[in-house]
C-alpha positions, 0 to 999 in steps of 0.5 A: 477460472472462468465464470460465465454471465459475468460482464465484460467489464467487471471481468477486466477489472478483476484482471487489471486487480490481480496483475496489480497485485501480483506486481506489488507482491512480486515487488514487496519480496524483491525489497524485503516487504511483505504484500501489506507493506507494500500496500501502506508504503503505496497508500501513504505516499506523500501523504500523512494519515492516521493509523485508522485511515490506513486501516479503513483504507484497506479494510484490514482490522486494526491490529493487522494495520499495528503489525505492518505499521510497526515493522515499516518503522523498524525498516525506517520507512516510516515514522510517526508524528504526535498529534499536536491537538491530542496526545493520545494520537499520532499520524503516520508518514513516509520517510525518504527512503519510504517515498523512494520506495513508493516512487518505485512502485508506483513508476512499475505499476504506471509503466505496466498500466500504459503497457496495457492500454 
């Protein structure tokens, strides 16, 4: 689709997004995840975040970010950490498998980005 009076640069952006999210949807099938896993395996990395950071992150609601939390821990790709200051909260985080997984993605999305430039 072409729209016209679009600049030249916010037309490649929106190009590099959608190979970019092509690759991580053609990635997510191959591993059996669905393109939201992948999305939080590729957020987190090493890092360690509140289900709400994830959901602001991604601008998805809440509850679609309770799905995908959920059947990434049943995966054992995730795990969840109590939050020592506030029993009510908890913190996600990768485990090595999931770290493996985002590793692989992102060398895949990396290799393609140096394909590109």
């Amino acid at each position: 689709m072409i729209i016209p009076d679009i600049p030249t640069h916010i037309k490649s952006t929106y190009e590099a997004y959608t190979e970019m999210m092509l690759l991580v949807q053609k990635f997510a099938r191959k591993h059996g995840l669905n393109q939201a896993e992948a999305l939080v395996v590729l957020l987190l990395g090493k890092e360690t975040m509140r289900p709400s950071d994830v959901k602001d992150s991604l601008l998805v609601v809440a509850s679609n970010v309770s799905y995908t939390l959920a059947g990434l821990e049943e995966r054992k790709l995730l795990h969840r950490i109590d939050d020592p200051n506030d029993k009510r909260c908890h913190f996600i985080k990768l485990t090595d498998e999931g770290l493996k997984l985002c590793s692989t993605i992102r060398i895949l999305l990396d290799s393609r980005a140096r394909m590109a430039a």
